[in-house]
N, C-alpha and C positions, 0 to 999 in steps of 0.2 A: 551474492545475495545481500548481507550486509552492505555490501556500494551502492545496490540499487534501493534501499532502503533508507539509504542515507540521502540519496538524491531526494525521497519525499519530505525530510527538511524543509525544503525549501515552499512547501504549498503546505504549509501546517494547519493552516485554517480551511483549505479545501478537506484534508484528512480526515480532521478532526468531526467536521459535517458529513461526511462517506460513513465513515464511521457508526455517529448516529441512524443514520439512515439504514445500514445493515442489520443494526441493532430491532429496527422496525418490522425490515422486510422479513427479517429473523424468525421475527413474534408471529407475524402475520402465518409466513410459513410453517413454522411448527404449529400455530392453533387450529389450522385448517386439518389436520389427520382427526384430533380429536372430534371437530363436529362431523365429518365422515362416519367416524365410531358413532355417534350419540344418534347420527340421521337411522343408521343399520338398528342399533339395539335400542335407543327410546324410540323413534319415528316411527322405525316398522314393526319391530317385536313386541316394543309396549304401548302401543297405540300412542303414541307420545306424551305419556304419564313418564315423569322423570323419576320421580321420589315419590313415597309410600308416606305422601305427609295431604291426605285429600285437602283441596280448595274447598270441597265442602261433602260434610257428611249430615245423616238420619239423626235423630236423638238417639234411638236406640242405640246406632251402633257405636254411636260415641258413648252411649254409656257402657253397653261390654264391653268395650276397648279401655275404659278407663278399669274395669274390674282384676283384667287381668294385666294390669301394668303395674312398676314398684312402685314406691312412696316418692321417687326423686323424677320417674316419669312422667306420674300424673302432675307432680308441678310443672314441670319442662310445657307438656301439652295445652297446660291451661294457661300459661301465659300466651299463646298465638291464637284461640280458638276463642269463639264468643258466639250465643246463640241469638238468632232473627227471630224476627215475629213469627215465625211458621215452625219455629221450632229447631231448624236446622243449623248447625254448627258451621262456620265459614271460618276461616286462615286469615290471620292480618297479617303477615309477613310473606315476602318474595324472595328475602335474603337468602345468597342460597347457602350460606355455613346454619341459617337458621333452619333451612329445609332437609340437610345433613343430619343436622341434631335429631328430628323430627322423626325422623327416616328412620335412625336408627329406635327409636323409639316404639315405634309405630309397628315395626318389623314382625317383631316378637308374639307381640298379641296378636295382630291381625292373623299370623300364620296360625294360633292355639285357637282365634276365635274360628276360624274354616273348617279346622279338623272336628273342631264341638257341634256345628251344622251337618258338618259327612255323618259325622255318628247319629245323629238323630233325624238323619234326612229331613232337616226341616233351614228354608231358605231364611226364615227369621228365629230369633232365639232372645230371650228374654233374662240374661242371668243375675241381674242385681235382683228380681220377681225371686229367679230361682233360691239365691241366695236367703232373702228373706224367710223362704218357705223351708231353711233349715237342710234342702237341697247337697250343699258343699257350705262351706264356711273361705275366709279371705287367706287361712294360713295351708287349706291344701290347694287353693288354688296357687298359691306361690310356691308348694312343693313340686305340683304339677307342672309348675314353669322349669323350673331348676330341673325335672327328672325330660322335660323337651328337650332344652337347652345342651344336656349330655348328648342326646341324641343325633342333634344337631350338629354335632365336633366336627361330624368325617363329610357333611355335607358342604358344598360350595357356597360361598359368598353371593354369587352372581346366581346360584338356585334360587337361593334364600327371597335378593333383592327380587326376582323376578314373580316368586309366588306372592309377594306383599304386592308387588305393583295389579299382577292381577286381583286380587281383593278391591284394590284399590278401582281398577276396572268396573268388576263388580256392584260395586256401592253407585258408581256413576248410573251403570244401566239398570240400575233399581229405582233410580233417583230421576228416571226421564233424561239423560241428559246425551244430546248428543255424542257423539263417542267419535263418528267421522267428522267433527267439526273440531275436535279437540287436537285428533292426530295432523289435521290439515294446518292448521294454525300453528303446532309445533313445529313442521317442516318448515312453512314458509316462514316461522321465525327463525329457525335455527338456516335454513339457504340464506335468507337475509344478511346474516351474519359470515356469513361465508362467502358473499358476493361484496361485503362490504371489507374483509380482510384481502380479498383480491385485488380490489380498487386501490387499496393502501398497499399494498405489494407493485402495484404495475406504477404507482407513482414514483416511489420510490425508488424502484429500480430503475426509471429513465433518468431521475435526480442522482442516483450513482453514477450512470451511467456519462452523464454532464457533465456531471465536476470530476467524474477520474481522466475524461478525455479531454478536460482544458488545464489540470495538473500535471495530466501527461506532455500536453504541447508544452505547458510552462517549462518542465522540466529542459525538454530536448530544445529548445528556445534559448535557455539560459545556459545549457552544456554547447550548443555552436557556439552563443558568442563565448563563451569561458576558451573554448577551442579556440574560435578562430583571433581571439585577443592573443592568445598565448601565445600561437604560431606569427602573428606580425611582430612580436618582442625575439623570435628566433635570428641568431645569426646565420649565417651559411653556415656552419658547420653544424648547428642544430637540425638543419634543411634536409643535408648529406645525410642525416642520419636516420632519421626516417623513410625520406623518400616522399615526391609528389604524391605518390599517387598512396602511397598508406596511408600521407597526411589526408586526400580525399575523402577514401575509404573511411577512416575515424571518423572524419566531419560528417557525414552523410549515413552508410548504411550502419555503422555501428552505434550511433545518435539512435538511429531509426527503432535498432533493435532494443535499444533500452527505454526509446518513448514505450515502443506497443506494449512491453514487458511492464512496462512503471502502469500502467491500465490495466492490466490482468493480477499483477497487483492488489490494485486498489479494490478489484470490482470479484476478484476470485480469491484470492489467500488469506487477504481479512474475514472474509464471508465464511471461506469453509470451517476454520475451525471454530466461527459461531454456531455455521448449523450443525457441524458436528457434536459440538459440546452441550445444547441445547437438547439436540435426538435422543441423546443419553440419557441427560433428564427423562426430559419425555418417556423414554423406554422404561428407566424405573421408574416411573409412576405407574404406570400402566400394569403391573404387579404380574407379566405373566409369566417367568420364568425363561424367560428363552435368551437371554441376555448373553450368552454366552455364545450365541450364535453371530453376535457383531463382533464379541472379542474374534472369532475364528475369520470373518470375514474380512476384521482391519489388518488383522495379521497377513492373511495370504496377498492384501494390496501393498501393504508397503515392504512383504519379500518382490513381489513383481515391479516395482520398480526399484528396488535397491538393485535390480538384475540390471535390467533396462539403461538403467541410468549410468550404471557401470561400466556396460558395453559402450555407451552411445558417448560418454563424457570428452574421453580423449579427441573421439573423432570431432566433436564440437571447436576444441580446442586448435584444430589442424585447419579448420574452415577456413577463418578469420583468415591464416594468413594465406589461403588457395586463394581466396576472395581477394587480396591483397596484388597477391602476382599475377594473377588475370585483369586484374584492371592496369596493372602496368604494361603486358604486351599489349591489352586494347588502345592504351594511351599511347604506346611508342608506335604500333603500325598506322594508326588515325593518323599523329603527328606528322611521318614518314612518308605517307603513302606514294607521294609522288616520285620519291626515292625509292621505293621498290618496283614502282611500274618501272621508272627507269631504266635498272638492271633486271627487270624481269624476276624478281624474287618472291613471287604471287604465293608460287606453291610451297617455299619455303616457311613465310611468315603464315600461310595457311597450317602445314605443320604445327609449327609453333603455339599459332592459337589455337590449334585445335588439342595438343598435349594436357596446356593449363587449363583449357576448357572440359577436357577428359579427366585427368585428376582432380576440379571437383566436383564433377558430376559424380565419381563413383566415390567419394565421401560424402556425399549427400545421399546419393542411394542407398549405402548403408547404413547413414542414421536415420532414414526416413524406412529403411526393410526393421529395423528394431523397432522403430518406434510402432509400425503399423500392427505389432503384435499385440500391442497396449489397449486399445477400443476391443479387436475380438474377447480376450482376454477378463477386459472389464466385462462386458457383455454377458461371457458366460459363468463367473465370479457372481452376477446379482441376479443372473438368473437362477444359479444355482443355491442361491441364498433363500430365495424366495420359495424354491421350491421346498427347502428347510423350513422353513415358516411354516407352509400348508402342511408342511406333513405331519408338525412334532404340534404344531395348533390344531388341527383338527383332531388330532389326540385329547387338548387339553377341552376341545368343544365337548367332549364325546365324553368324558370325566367329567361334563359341568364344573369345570375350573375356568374356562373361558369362554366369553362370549364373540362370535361371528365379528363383532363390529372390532371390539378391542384385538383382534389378530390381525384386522385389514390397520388398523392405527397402528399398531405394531411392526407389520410390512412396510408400508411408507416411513415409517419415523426410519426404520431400517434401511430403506433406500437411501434416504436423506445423510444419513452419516455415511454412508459407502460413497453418495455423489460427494457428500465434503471431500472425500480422502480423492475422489477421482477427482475433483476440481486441481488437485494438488498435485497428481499425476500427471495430468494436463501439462502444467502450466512448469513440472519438472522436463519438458520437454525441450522448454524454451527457455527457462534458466540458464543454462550451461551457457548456453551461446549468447545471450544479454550477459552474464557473467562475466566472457571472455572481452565482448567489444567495451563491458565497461571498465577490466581491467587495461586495455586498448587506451581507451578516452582518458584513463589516468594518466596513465603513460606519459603521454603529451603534456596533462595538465601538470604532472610533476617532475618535468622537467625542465631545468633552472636555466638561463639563459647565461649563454656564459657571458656574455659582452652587456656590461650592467653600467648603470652610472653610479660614481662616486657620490657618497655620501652625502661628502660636503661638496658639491660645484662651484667652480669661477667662471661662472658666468656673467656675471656683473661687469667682469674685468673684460667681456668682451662688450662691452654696448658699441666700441667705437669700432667694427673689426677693418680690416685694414686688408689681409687676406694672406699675411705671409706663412708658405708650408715650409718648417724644417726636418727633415729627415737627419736625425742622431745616432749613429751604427746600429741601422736597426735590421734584426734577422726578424726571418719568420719560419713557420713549419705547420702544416696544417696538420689536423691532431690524428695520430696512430702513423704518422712517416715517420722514418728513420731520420732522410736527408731535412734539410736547410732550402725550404723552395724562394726565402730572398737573404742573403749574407752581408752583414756589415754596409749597409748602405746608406752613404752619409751625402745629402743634399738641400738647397734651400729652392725654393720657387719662390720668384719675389711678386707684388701687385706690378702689373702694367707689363709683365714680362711672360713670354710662351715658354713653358717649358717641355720639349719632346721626349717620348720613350720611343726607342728602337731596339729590335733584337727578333731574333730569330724565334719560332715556335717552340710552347716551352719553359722560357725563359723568363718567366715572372713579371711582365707587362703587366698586363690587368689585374696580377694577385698583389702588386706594389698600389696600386693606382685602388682598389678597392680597402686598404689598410687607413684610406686618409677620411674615409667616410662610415668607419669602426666598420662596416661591416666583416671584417677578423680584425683582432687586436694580436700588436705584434707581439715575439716571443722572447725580443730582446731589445735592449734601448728604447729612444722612444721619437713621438711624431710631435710637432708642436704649433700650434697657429698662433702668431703675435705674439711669442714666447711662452706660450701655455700649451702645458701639455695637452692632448684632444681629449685622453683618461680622465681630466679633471674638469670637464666641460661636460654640460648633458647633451643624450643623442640629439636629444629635439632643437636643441642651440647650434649644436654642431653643422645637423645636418639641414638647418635654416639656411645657413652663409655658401653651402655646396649645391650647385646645379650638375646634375652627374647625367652622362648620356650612356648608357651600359651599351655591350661590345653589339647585341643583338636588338634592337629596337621593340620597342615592351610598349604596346601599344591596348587600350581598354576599350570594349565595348563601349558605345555611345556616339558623338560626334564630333567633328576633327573641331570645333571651340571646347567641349566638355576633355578631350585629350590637350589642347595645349593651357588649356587653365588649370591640370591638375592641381597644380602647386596650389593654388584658391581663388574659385570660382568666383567669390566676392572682391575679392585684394587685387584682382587682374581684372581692367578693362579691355574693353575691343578695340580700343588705337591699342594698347601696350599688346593686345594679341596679334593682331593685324600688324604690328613692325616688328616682333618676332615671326611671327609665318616669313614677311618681307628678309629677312636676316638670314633666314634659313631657306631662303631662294624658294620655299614652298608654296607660297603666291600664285605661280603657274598654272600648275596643277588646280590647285583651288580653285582659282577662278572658270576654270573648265567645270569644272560639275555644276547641275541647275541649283544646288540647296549651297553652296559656296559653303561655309563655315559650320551652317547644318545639317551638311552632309555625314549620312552615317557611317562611322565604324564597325565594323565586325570584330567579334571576337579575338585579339591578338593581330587585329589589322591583316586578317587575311584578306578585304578587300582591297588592299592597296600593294603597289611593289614594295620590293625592298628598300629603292633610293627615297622614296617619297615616305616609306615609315622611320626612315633615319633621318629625314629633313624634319616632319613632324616633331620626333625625338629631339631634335637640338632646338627646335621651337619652342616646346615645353619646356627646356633646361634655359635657354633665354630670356621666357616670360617672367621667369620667376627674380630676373634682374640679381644674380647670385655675385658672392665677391670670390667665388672660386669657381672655374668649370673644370669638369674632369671627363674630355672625351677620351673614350676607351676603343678604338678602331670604330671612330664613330664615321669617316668620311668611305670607309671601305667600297658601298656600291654606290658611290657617288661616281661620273666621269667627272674626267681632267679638269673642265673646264667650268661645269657646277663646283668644281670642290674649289675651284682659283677663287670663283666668285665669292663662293661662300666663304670663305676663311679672309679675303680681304673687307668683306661686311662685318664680319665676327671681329675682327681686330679694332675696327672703329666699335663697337659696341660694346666689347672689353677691354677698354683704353686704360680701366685702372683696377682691372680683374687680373686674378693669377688662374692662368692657363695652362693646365697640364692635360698633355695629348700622346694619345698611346696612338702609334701607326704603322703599317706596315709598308706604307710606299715615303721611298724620300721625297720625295714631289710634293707631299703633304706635309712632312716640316722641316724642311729644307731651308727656310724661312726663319725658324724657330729662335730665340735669343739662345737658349741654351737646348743643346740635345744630347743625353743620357742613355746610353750602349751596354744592352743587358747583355750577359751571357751565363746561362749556367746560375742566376738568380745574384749574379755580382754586377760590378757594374762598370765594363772594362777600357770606358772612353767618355770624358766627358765635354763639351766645347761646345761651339758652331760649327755649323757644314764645311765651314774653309778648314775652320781648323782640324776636324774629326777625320778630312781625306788626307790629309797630312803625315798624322800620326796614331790613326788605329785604326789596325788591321782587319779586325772584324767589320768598324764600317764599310770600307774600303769594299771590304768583299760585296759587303749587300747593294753599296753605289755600284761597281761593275756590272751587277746583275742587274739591275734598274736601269742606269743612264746611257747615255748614248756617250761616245769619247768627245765631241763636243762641247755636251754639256756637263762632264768629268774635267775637260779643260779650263770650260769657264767657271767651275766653283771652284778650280784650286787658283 
């Protein structure tokens, strides 16, 4: 939760506007229950008379209303009321803490002036007349207030306000005045306003809904490349240790899971605990006791998913790596395929991916059978809430403590805080598992490459390189072996000179041959070009001066000029491309296809054979005009006589390059100035061809296997 949180960092000014914008939809949302209530109990019950403070009244009845009001009332009334030519008293104020004031005001008498008309069954009453006439006097009318007023204790607020509004009623339709014109105008003021909180609600939520989904892309945007930066500073041994296809998996569906998470987010976890904290409000103000029914309702939500969540967590955590190892058999039989039709291993690797593909289908079934208890569950949680409402509110209807309108505002503000916590339920569903893939995505991101460049580099010391490799007793051991996969191997490769690897499978050929382009850095002694150690040179310098053709030819989507310019599409023109393709005898081919040079590549050069993506391959290493090559069994499916051609073109083109060549057939560097006799990761013969069949026995063995006695005669 925290990681994914910390990714919105990064879009602070997207947030920070979501944010607002919740704060809106918020307001919107919560004031819309209230005009629901006021449409129920002013629109329809009080004809859409709000307040007990009339727009306009009779003289008379302004004057008995002023008779039986205190000393601090009648001043209150007479600053908003002012009489017309006709006599009649009119409101200067709309304010509505001033209509409050008024209200409560107004309350009091109007209810003593109704009850004084019951008694004397008369619809007008005259009592400042009465007054005068010795009647009552002004001090038992105020006792007569105060002896109401007790009376009054046990009665409801919402009785009170409604028998003044009728009065207030009253007065209107005494006074000629429409009464359907008054209630119609209040509705369609008060819908008004509630068609107008909707508008700003659906705005606003498309604008959350904008900005969370292009902070979310931002996010999963800048977490690939943070990934896939990380992963090109890996050495091999960082590679081995994850594995292709986990590295995939992280870049892709684990990204994925914390984009959609980083938007639910933004647009659900901020929001709930606004509406919820909001409703609450809302609830107490609304004064009707039943508040106790949310405490009971948030309670039973967050024991249901503390449940939920508890079952369902582990198995979240088990996904990620199911998801892991089913993209690796998917990866390995795709890659393979042809090697299994082969030997016929259909039903085997069927097996197989069907095991990984059964293990996690049923960890997904069982967090998707827990989780699907979560919707019925809620469902009958706010249904049964609701039915709580009606039951213990129509009670308080039935007591004259509450009115019709404020229990329906009080249901919805209720729902409102229950969908906050279900927003959060929700979205507890999908935690766990953005949790996992973004401890995943750390993973990778924090882990340190072990093959780094020194501080201080001498690079400078290289501007002139020249190209000489010395090997100084240097072992190796890739990390968690026991053994020594290269021992004490001490050699130089000079410029202008071929230098050969031979030996047996095994035998630390390529893992030598990959030590001089850091990809692993040795584990003892050390490696040196023009007398510098490689450690004290940076990669990018290093691996400028090195044209390397790996054991398997690594070819990119695109086309066969965008593959042999890798090295720089700008820095390499079409003659230097075209007398590389020429050098690597790749010409041929080429010119057979209709697009020649812009002929497409496939994916890993599955359109092309093997000898034509190693010709390619030593193309690219070519163009790049390197002071070192390092073919690594690069001529393997070349025939005899492309590999003749090609290695006597290579030799003119590297006339004052240092050439190291890892091979398995002598016919390929037989040739060689010097040739290098692995065995066992030592290095047990070193010389030319004449001299190697002379005196070591290991070569010896592998020319027998190779040559014909011929030509075992004529190299000794």
């Amino acid at each position: 939760m925290f990681r994914l949180l910390g990714y919105l960092k990064q879009t602070k000014g997207a947030v920070i506007m979501i944010i607002c914008l919740l704060l809106v939809q918020a307001y919107c949302d919560l004031g819309l229950p209230s005009y629901t209530s006021d449409i129920v109990d002013v629109g329809i019950q009080q004809g859409g008379i709000e307040f007990a403070a009339p727009e306009e009244m009779r003289a008379e009845t302004w004057n008995n209303l002023l008779l039986l009001m205190t000393d601090e009332e009648q001043s209150l009334v007479e600053q908003y009321y002012v009489a017309d030519e006709s006599g009649h008293y009119n409101r200067t104020t709309d304010k509505r803490e001033e209509l409050e004031k008024l209200h409560s005001a107004f309350s009091i008498p109007m209810m003593m002036l109704e009850s004084v008309r019951s008694m004397y069954d008369m619809e007008t009453i005259d009592l400042p007349k009465l007054e005068e006439q010795g009647m009552f006097t002004r001090e038992q009318v105020l006792e007569q207030r105060e002896s109401m007023l007790s009376q009054l204790e046990d009665m409801s607020g919402a009785i009170l306000d409604q028998r003044a509004v009728s009065f207030v009623k009253a007065e209107y339709e005494a006074m000629g005045l429409d009464l359907a014109t008054i209630q119609r105008n209040y509705l369609l003021k008060t819908g008004a306003k509630m068609l107008g909180f909707t508008l700003i609600m659906i705005i606003s939520a498309i604008g959350v809904s904008f900005l969370a989904s292009r902070a979310a892309a931002t996010i999963g945007r800048n977490l690939r490349g943070r990934v896939f930066e990380r992963v090109l500073s890996f050495s091999n041994g960082e590679m081995n240790k994850f594995s292709t296809a986990s590295l995939i998996t992280r870049s892709t569906n684990d990204i994925q899971q914390v984009q959609f998470v980083s938007v639910m987010l933004l647009r659900m976890v901020i929001y709930a605990p606004i509406l919820g904290v909001g409703g609450i409000l809302k609830v107490i103000g609304t004064k009707t006791g039943m508040a106790w029914i949310i405490a009971v309702a948030v309670g039973l939500v967050m024991l249901l998913v503390g449940i939920l969540v508890s079952l369902a967590m582990p198995k979240f955590k088990i996904m990620q790596s199911l998801v892991d190892g089913l993209n690796l058999v998917t990866r390995e039989i795709l890659t393979g395929v042809s090697v299994i039709r082969a030997f016929s291993r259909e039903k085997y690797e069927e097996k197989r991916f069907d095991k990984a593909n059964t293990e996690l289908m049923k960890t997904q079934l069982f967090t998707n059978r827990v989780m699907t208890f979560m919707m019925p569950a809620m469902m009958l949680l706010m249904n049964g809430v609701t039915v709580m409402i009606v039951w213990f509110g129509a009670k308080g209807i039935d007591a004259g403590n509450l009115q019709v309108g404020d229990m329906m505002a009080f249901m919805t503000y209720t729902m409102q805080i229950v969908m906050g916590f279900l927003m959060l339920t929700m979205l507890s569903i999908m935690l766990p598992r953005a949790g996992v893939a973004a401890d995943r995505i750390e993973e990778v991101l924090h882990t340190e490459p072990t093959i780094l460049d020194a501080e201080t580099t001498k690079d400078d010391l290289l501007a002139e390189c020249k190209g000489e490799i010395r090997f100084e007793n240097v072992s190796f051991a890739y990390s968690g072996a026991e053994d020594l996969a290269l021992e004490n191997i001490s050699f130089t490769a000079r410029p202008g000179e071929t230098t050969a690897i031979i030996g047996s499978t095994g035998c630390g050929k390529s893992t030598l041959l990959n030590l001089i382009p850091r990809l692993y850095d040795v584990t003892e002694g050390r490696i040196t070009l023009d007398g510098i150690d490689i450690r004290e040179l940076s990669q990018h310098k290093l691996r400028s001066v090195i044209g390397l053709v790996p054991q398997k030819g690594v070819l990119f989507s695109g086309t066969i000029a965008s593959n042999i310019k890798l090295a720089g599409e700008e820095s390499i023109s079409d003659e230097e491309m075209i007398d590389a393709a020429q050098t690597a005898q790749a010409v041929e081919f080429i010119d057979e296809k209709t697009e020649k040079y812009e002929s497409a590549i496939a994916q890993g050069g599955s359109n092309v054979s093997g000898g034509q993506k190693q010709r390619l391959a030593i193309a690219r290493a070519i163009a790049k005009h390197p002071k070192i090559y390092l073919f690594d069994d690069s001529f393997s499916a070349l025939d005899y006589k492309t590999d003749a051609v090609l290695r006597k073109a290579l030799r003119e083109k590297s006339a004052d390059a240092t050439v190291l060549i890892v091979a398995q057939r002598i016919s390929t560097i037989m040739h060689a100035d010097q040739i290098l006799v692995l065995d066992g990761g030592r290095i047990v013969g070193q010389g030319t061809h004449e001299q190697l069949l002379q005196n070591c026995a290991e070569y010896q063995e592998i020319a027998n296997s190779q040559l014909s006695a011929s030509e075992l005669k004529g190299g000794a």
